[in-house]
NUPA-720240 format. One record per residue (C-alpha): x, y, z. Coordinates in pm, whole numbers, padded with zeros to 5 digits, always signed. Example, Ala and Ser with C-alpha at 12.3 -4.5 7.8 and 13.67 -1.06 7.14 Angstrom:
# NUPA-720240
+01230-00450+00780;+01367-00106+00714;
***
This chain:
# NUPA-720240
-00097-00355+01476;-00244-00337+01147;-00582-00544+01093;-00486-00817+00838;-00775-00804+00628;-00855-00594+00320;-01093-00359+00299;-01322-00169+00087;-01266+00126-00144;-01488+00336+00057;-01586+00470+00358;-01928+00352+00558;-01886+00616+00821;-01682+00934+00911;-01634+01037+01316;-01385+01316+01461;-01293+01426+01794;-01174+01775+01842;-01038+01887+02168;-00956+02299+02201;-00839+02404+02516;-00782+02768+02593;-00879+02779+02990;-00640+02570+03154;-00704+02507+03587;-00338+02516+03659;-00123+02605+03360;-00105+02948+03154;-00365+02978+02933;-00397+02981+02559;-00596+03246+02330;-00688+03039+01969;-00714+02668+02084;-01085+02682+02075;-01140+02890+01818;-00892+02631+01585;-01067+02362+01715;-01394+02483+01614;-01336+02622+01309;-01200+02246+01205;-01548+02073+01330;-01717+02301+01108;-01481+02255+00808;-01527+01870+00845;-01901+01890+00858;-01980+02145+00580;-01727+02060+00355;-01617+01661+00395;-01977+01594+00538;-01906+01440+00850;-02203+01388+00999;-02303+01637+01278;-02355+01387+01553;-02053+01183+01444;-01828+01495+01546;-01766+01569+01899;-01684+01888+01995;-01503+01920+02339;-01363+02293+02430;-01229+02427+02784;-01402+02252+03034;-01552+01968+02876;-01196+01830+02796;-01078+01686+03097;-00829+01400+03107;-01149+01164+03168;-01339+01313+02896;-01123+01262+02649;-00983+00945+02713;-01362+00792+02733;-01452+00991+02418;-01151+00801+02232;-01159+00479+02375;-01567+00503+02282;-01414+00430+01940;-01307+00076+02049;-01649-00041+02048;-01685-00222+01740;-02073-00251+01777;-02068+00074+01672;-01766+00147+01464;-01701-00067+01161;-01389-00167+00954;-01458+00067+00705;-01442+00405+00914;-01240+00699+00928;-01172+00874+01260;-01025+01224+01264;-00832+01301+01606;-00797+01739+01638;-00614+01880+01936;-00526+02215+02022;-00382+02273+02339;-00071+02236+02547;+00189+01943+02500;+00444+01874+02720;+00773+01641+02705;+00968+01473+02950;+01279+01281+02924;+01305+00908+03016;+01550+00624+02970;+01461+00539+02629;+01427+00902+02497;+01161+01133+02528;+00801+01071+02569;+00562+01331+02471;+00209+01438+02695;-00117+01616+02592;-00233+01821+02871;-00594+01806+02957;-00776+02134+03088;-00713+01969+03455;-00468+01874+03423;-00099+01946+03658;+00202+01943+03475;+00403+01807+03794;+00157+01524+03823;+00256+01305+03500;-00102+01112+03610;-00278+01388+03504;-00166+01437+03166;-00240+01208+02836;+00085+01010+02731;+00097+01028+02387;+00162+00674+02321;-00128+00574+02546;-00348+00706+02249;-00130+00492+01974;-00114+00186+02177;-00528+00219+02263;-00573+00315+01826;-00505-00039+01782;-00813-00133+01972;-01022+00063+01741;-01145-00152+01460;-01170+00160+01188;-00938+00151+00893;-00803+00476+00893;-00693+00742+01201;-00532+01113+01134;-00466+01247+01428;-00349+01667+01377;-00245+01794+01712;-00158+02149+01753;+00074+02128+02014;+00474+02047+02074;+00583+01731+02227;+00843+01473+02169;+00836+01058+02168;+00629+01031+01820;+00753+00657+01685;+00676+00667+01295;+00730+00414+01090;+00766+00574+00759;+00754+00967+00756;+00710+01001+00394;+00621+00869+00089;+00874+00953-00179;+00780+01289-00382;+00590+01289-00663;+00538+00900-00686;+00171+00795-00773;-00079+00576-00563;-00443+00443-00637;-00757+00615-00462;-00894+00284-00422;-00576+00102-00329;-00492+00367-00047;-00886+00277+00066;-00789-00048+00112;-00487-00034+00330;-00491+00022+00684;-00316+00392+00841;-00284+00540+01112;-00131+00903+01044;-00029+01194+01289;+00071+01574+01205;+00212+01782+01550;+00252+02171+01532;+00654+02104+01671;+00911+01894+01819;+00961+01899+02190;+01215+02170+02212;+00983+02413+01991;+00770+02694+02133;+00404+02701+01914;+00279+02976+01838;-00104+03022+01968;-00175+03313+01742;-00001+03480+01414;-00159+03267+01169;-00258+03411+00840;-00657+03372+00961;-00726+03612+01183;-00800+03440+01561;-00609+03129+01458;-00258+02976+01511;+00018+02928+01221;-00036+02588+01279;-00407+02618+01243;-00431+02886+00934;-00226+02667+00732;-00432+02353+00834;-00764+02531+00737;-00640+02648+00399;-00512+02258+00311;-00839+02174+00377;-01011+02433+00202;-00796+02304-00148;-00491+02459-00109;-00360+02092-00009;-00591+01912-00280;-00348+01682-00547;-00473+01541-00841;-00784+01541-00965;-00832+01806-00640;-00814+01526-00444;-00748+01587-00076;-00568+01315+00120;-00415+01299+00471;-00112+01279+00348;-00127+01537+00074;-00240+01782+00401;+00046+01663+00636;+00311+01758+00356;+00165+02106+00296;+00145+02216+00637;+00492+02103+00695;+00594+02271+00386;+00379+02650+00444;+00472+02645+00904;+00822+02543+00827;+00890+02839+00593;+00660+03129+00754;+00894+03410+00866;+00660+03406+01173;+00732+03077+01265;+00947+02870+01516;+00839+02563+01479;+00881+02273+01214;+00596+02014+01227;+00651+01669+01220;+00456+01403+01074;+00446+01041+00912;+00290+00717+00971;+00249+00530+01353;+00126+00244+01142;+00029+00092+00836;+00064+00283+00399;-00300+00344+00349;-00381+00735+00284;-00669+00893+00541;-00888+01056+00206;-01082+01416+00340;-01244+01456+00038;-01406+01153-00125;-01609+01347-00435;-01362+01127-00678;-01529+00811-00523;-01870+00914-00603;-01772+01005-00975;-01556+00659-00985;-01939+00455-00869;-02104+00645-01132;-01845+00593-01454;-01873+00190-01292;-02276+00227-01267;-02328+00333-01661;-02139+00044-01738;-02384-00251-01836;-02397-00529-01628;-02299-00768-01922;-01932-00612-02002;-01652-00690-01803;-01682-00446-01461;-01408-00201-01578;-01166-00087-01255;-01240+00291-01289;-00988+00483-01054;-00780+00711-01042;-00423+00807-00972;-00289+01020-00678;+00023+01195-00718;+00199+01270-00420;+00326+01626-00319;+00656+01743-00421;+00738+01930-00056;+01074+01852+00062;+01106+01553+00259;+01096+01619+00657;+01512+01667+00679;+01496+01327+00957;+01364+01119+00777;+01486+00732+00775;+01566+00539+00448;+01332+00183+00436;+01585-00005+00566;+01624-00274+00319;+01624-00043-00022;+01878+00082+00151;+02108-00155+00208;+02062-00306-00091;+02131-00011-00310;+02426+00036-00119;+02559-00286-00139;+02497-00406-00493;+02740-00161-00698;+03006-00224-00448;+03205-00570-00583;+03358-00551-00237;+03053-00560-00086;+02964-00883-00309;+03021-01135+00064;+02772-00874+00227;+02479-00879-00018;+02483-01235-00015;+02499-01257+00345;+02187-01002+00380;+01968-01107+00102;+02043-01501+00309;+01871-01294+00606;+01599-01197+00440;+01537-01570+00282;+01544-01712+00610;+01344-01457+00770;+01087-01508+00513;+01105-01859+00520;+01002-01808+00927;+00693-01545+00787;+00560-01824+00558;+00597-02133+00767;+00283-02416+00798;+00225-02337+01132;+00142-01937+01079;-00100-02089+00786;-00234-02370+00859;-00453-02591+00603;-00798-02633+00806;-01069-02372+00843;-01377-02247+00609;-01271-02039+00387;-01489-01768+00416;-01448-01409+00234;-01296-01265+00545;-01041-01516+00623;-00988-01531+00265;-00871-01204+00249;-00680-01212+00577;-00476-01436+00479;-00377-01278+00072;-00252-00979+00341;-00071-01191+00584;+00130-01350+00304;+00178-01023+00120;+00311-00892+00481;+00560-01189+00494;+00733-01105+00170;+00726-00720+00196;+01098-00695+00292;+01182-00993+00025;+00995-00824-00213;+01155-00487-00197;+01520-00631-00246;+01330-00893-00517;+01239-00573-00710;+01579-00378-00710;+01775-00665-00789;+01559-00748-01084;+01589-00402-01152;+01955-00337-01143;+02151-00705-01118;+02439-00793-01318;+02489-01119-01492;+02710-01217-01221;+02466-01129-00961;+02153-01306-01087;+02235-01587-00832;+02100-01404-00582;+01751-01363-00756;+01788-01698-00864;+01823-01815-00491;+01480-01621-00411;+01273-01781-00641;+01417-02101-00556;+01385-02105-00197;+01024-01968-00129;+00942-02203-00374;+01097-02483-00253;+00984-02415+00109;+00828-02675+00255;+00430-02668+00230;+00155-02904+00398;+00067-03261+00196;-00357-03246+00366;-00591-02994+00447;-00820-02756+00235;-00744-02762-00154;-00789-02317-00112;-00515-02292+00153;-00309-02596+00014;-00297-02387-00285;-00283-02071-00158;+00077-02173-00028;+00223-02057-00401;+00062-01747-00370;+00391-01566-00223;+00584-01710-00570;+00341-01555-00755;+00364-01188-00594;+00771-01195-00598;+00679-01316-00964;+00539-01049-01053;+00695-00797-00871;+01038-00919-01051;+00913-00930-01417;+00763-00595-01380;+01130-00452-01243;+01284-00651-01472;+01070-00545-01810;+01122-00177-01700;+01511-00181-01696;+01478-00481-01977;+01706-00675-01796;+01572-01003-01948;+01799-01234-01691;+01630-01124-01422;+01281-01198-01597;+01435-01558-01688;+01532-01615-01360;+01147-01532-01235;+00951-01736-01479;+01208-02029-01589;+01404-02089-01312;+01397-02490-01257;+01237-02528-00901;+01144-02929-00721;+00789-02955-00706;+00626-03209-00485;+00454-03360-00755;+00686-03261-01112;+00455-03145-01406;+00667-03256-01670;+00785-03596-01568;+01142-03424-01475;+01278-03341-01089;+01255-02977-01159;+01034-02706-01370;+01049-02378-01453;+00935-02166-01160;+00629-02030-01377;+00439-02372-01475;+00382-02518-01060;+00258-02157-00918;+00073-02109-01218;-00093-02450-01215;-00145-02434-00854;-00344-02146-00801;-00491-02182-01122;-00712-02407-00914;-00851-02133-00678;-00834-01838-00947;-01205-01761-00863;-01139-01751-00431;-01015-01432-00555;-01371-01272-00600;-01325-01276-00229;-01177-01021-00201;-01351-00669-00121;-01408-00483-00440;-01280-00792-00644;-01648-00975-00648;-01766-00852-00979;-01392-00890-01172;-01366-01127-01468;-01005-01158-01350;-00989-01088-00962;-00634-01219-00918;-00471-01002-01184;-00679-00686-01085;-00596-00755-00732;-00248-00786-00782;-00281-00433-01031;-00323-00240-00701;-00136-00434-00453;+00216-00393-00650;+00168-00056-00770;+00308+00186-00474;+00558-00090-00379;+00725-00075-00757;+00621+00301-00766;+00826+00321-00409;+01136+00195-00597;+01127+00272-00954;+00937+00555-00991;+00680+00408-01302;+00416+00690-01256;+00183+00574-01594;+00420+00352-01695;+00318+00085-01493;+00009-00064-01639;+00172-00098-01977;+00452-00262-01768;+00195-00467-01543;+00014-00576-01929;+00367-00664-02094;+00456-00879-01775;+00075-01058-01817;+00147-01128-02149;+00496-01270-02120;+00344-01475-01842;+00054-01642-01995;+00224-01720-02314;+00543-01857-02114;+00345-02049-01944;+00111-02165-02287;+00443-02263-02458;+00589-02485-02109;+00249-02679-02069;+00258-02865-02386;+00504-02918-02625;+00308-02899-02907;+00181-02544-02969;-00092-02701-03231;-00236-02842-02959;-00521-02671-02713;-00307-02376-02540;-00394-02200-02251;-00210-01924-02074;-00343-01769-01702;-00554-01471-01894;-00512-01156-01685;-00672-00761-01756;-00513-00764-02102;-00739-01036-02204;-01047-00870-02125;-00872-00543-02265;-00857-00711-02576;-01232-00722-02659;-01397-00503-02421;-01537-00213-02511;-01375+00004-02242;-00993-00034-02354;-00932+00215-02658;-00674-00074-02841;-00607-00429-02831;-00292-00506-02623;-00257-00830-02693;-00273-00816-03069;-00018-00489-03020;+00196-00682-02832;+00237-00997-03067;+00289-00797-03370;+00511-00584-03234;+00727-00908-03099;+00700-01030-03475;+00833-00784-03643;+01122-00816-03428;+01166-01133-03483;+01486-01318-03394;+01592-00974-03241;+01318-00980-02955;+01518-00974-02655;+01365-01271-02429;+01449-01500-02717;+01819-01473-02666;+01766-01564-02288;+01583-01884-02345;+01264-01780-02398;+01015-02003-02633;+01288-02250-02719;+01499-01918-02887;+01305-01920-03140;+01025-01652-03308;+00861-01904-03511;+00820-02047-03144;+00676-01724-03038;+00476-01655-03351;+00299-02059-03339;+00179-01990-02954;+00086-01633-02984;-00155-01735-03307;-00296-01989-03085;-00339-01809-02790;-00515-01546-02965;-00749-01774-03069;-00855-01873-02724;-00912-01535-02633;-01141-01490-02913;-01342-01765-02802;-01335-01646-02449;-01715-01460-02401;-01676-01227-02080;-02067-01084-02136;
***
């Protein structure tokens, strides 16, 4: 179970385990294992810099099935392990696989251990079940051995789709990489190192570069895919590794030089300008996908069932499943409206209500993405359900608040989709869609969707500094929300750079929709939620001014600028033109150093 909270975009301290066993007391013996598993302690210290007495080291007899279950489950002790850890997990050594009721269950086999005497041996998912004890943020467990029973949730990220450094240091994983399935034989020698396995060789030259992405960045993941990719297609080899995910979509990162050249770019910055969000993109390997891998179950069926006008009874019926599901994630009593709200609960709960829309979200993108007119309804019915669900009248203003906050993300996540096909429905149907409000901001029963989430968390905007690595931003929120939506959208419609432009153009639309609802008199004082275009605008670390891009650009269109023909700004580009003006204005005035 993934810990709720967010964390930073670092790490405060690195730890491994590696286990080699080559003298076995009652099974056949091996000739690499210790070899492999010291030539990875050393490539982890002199290389990654894990500290020397933060790596233990346990070969032949040291690595009994007491040994290393006390040297893991030392990990648990969060007195001496922190949040922001890494742990790397290296065994080489037997594995072993038996066959139950459920399917198979896969054993490491200790140096004493009897392979007739289950007792003896290490069930796999022992270790998974106990990682969850172990506060640390990130776990990569690379076991040279065969064995069956490994439950990912995810085995891959798509191919070549693009992630934040940061954002994958904020995200919780747990990782694995095994030499073979159950019914594979692994070979203890024949790697292209002399005295190393396959298995091994290939693992060592990942993490001497070969592995490295952009930027020579080295990630778990990155690794994971190019051993699969080099054991699966050695002529030597009879084995196919298999990796993935047990838990969480953070990245385990081996080499973090990028994050000391990111501190010092955000260091020679003065303290007066905006705090610019150096980082840098990762671009995932373009191996072949492990040939079993599953399909996220609800981009799947929603793909499948949205072309299909047969299928039309379905999709309604499944995107109805996910509504009500949802509605059970977000319900008062899973938040309730008392407590402090201190940084960590703070954060805790931004992830627990960006876990209760994750499936909502992912059909929320693709049908914003790909939705006819005659399917709209159904994105219509999202907005106006989790915004109409029902939400505590007392408590604390933050969490009373913090109830729109869901809106918001499906919000966004829709107008980016939505802007990147320029299916201008589907961003009606996310900003204007008439919603009930408890209280109605325009003396009416309904307004548009945008103008109550807007207003309401408008009143918190600064909890958002909160947040780890959001406590120097002039615009914590929008940054935040920057690097949360990225891999989802990247997941499904493949934006690579695109997506800041896209993220910008949404901002835009959003705080000008939102300028023109608020008052009907664009003379008057307009204001607009100001997000990282705003402080793009005038800061000295953006090369050109979006916002005064954007506007002209919309002008010159005129009557012909697509949103207009929807409904937005009354129809009109006079409309447009009066609360753009104005709104530039304000961000003139607006002094961010």
């Amino acid at each position: 179970m993934a810990n709720p909270a967010l964390y930073l975009p670092e790490y405060a301290e690195s730890r491994a385990l590696i286990i080699g066993i080559n003298k076995y007391q009652n099974v056949s013996p091996l000739i690499q294992a210790g070899n492999d598993a010291q030539a990875v302690a050393d490539t982890l210290i002199k290389r990654f810099g894990f500290p020397p007495g933060n790596v233990q080291l346990l070969l032949d007899a040291s690595a009994t099935r007491e040994a290393i279950m006390r040297a893991f489950l030392r990990y648990a002790d969060q007195s001496n392990v922190g949040r922001d850890d890494r742990i790397l997990v290296f065994f080489a050594g037997h594995g072993h696989t038996v066959s139950g009721r459920r399917g198979e269950i896969g054993y490491l086999v200790p140096v004493d251990a009897n392979i007739d005497d289950l007792a003896s041996l290490i069930r796999w998912d022992d270790l998974t079940r106990n990682a969850d004890l172990i506060p640390a943020k990130h776990m990569l467990f690379l076991m040279d051995a065969c064995y069956g029973g490994l439950a990912l949730t995810r085995t891959v990220i798509p191919p070549n789709s693009m992630r934040f450094l940061k954002d994958m240091l904020q995200r919780y994983s747990r990782q694995v990489l095994t030499a073979g399935k159950a019914n594979e034989v692994v070979s203890d020698s024949g790697g292209t190192r002399p005295g190393h396995s396959i298995f091994t060789s290939y693992l060592l030259d990942g993490m001497d570069g070969q592995a490295a992405v952009t930027g020579g960045i080295l990630t778990g993941y990155g690794l994971m895919a190019y051993v699969y990719e080099k054991v699966g297609n050695d002529p030597q080899s009879h084995q196919t590794p298999h990796f993935g995910f047990i838990d969480g979509d953070g990245d385990f990162i081996l080499d973090t030089s990028a994050l000391a050249s990111l501190k010092s770019r955000s260091r020679s910055a003065s303290d007066s300008e905006p705090d610019p969000d150096f980082d840098q993109f990762i671009k995932t390997p373009a191996f072949a996908s492990p040939p079993d891998q599953e399909p996220e179950e609800t981009g799947a069926t929603i793909k499948r069932l949205l072309p299909s006008p047969t299928d039309r009874v379905r999709l309604d019926d499944f995107v109805s499943g996910l509504l009500r599901e949802t509605a059970e994630n977000l319900s008062p009593q899973k938040f309730p409206t008392s407590g402090p709200v201190t940084n960590e609960e703070f954060s805790t709960r931004v992830q627990q209500y960006e876990d209760a829309v994750a499936k909502l979200m992912t059909a929320t993108i693709l049908l914003a993405r790909w939705a006819s007119a005659d399917q709209i309804y159904l994105l219509d019915n999202i907005f106006e359900r989790v915004a109409e669900l029902d939400k505590p009248g007392a408590g604390t203003v933050v969490w009373l608040r913090l109830y729109w906050y869901p809106v918001l993300t499906l919000m966004y996540a829709a107008g980016i989709a939505a802007l990147a096909s320029r299916n201008y429905l589907s961003l009606r149907s996310a900003l204007l869609l008439p919603v009930y409000t408890r209280i109605p901001l325009r003396e009416q029963d309904k307004s548009p969707v945008v103008l109550p989430t807007i207003a309401e968390l408008t009143e918190i905007v600064d909890q958002f500094k909160k947040l780890p690595g959001m406590e120097k931003k002039y615009v914590p929120r929008s940054e935040h929300l920057y690097k949360r939506l990225q891999p989802i959208l990247e997941d499904q419609l493949f934006l690579g750079r695109r997506y800041e432009e896209l993220f910008d153009e949404f901002e835009m639309i959003l705080a000008l929709t939102f300028a023109d609802l608020r008052d009907d008199d664009p003379r008057r004082h307009v204001w607009g939620p100001p997000g990282r275009f705003a402080w793009k605008e005038r800061g000295r670390f953006s090369d050109k001014p979006v916002f005064t891009n954007f506007i002209n650009r919309v002008k010159a269109l005129g009557e012909e600028w697509a949103p207009l023909k929807v409904g937005f700004f009354r129809g009109s580009a006079n409309r447009f033109a009066s609360v753009a003006d104005a709104y530039k204005q304000l961000l003139e005035q607006i002094n961010w150093w």
